[in-house]
C-alpha positions in Angstrom: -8.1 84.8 49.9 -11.7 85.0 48.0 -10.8 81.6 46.2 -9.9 79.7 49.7 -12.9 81.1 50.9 -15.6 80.2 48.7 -13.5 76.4 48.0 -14.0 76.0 52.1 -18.1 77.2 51.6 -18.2 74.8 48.4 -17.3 71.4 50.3 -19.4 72.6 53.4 -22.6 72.8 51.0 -21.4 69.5 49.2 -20.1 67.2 52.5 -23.8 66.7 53.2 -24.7 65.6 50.0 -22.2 63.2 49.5 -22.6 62.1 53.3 -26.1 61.8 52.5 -26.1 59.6 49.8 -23.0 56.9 51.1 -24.9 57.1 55.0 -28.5 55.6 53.0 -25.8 53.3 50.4 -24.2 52.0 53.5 -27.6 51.5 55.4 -29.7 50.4 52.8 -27.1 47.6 52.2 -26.3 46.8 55.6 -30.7 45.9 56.8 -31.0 44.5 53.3 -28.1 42.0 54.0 -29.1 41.6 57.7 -33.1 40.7 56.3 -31.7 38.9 53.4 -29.7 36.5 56.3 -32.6 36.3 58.1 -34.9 35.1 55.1 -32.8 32.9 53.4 -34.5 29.7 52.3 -32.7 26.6 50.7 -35.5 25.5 48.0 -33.9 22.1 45.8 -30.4 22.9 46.7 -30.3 27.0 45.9 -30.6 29.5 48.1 -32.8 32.2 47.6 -32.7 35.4 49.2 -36.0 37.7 49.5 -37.8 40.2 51.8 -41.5 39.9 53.5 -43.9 43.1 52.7 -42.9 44.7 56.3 -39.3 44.4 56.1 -39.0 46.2 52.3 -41.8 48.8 54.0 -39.0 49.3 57.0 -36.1 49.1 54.7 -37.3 51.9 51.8 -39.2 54.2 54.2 -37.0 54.6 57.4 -33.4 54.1 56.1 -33.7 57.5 54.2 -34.9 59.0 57.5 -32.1 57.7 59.3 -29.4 58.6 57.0 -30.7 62.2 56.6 -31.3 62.5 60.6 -27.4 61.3 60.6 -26.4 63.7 58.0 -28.4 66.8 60.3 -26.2 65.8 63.8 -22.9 65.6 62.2 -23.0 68.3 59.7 -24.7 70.4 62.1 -27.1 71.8 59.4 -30.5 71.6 60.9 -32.3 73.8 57.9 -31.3 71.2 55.4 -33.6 68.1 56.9 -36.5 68.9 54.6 -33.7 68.6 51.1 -31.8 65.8 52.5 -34.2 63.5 53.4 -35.6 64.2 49.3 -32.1 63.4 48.4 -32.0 59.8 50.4 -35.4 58.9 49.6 -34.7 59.4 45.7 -31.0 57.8 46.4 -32.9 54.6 47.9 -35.3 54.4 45.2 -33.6 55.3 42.2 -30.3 53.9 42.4 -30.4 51.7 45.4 -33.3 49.9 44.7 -32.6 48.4 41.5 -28.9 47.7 43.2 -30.9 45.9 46.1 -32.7 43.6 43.7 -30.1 42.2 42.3 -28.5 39.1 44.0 -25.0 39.9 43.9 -25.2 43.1 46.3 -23.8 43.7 49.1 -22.8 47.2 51.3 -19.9 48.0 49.3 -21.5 48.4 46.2 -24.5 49.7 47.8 -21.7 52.5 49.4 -20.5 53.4 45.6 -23.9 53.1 44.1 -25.2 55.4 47.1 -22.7 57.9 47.1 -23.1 58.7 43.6 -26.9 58.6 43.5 -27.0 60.6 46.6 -24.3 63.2 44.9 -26.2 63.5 41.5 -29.7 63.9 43.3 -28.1 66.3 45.8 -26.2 68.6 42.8 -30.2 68.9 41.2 -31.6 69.3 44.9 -29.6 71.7 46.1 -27.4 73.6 42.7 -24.1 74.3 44.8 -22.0 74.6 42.2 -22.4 78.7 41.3 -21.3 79.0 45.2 -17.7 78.6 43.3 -18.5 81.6 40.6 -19.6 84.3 43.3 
C-alpha cells in the first residue's frame, strides 16, 4: 500500500514538470511559427524567416509566463509558480532557443525538445526523485 502511495505522490510532483516544459515547447513553437509567417521575406528567390527586436522580447519573456501560469490552473499547485516559471524560462532559453534558431523547426520538435528541457531543468529545480525512497 506504501509503494502505490508514494508512486501516486511521485507523478503528482513530476506531471508539472513535464507539463511545464511541453506547455513552453509547444508555445514557444507555435508564436515563433505564427512571427516567422508573418516575417517572411522572399530576398533573390529564398525565403528567409527572422524575428523584429519586439517579437523575440514577447516570445522569450511571456511564453514562459504563460506556460507556468497554465501549468498553476491545471495542476492546481499554486505554491509552485515561483519554481515553474525558473523551469520554463531556462526550458526557453536553454534548449528552445538554440531549437528556435534553426530553420528547420517547427512545434513538434519544439514539443520533444521542450518536454525534455523542461523535465531535466525541473528534476535539478525541484529533486523529486527521493519522494520514491521515503
Amino acid at each position: 500500500m506504501t509503494s502505490k502511495k508514494n508512486v501516486f505522490r511521485f507523478v503528482r510532483r513530476i506531471f508539472p514538470i513535464v507539463f511545464t516544459g511541453l506547455a513552453t515547447g509547444v508555445l514557444l513553437g507555435t508564436v515563433l511559427e505564427i512571427f516567422y509567417r508573418i516575417g517572411e521575406q522572399t530576398v533573390a528567390g529564398t525565403v528567409e524567416r527572422s524575428l523584429s527586436g519586439w517579437e523575440a522580447l514577447a516570445t522569450f519573456l511571456v511564453t514562459p509566463v504563460v506556460s507556468a501560469v497554465l501549468t498553476i490552473s491545471v495542476s492546481r499547485e499554486r505554491r509552485l509558480l515561483r519554481r515553474l516559471m525558473l523551469v520554463a524560462y531556462l526550458t526557453a532559453f536553454i534548449p528552445l532557443f538554440g531549437l528556435g534558431a534553426a530553420d528547420g523547426s517547427n512545434v513538434g520538435v519544439m514539443a520533444v525538445g521542450g518536454t525534455i528541457g523542461g523535465t531535466f531543468w525541473g528534476l535539478l529545480v525541484f529533486r523529486p526523485l527521493p519522494v520514491l525512497s521515503e
